[in-house]
N, C-alpha and C positions, 0 to 999 in steps of 0.2 A: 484298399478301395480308394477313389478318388473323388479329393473334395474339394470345391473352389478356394484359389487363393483371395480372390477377392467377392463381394458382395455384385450379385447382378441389379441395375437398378431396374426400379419402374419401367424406364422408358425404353431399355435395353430390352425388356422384360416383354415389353409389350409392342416393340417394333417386331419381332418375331412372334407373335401371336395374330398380327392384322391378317394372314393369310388363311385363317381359319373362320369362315364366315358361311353363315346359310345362306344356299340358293332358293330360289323359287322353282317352284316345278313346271316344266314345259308346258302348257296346256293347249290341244288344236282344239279343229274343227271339224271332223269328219266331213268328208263332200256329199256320200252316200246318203248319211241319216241324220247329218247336222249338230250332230251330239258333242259335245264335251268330252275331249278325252287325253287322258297321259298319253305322251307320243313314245311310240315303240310299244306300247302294251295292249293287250288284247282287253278291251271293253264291251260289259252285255248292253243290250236295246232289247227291250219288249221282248227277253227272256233269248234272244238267240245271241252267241257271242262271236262279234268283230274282231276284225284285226285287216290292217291294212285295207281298209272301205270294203273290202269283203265279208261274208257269213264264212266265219271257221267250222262253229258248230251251231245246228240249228236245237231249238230247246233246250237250252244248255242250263243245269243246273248246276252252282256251284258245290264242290265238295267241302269246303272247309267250315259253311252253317250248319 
């Protein structure tokens, strides 16, 4: 098995680590209903569920509550 001949420092250590950081999440504005929403994901309003400023499903209940 393979083991460093030398010690990695700190800063070694952690210039290969800056690449690993949280994003924020995309958040629009729907045009249709004005709402709040992850972009690319289908979002409910007043129980019918969006997707791309359209109704996908009307009275959509979710399955996973």
């Amino acid at each position: 098995m393979a083991h460093p001949k030398r010690k990695t420092s700190k800063t070694r250590r952690d210039k290969r680590r800056t690449h690993y950081k949280a994003v924020a999440n995309q958040v629009s504005i729907c045009q249709t209903t004005s709402e709040p929403h992850l972009r690319h994901r289908a979002y409910v309003v007043n129980g019918d569920l969006y997707y791309n400023g359209k109704v996908a499903i009307e009275n959509y209940t979710s399955v996973a509550s």
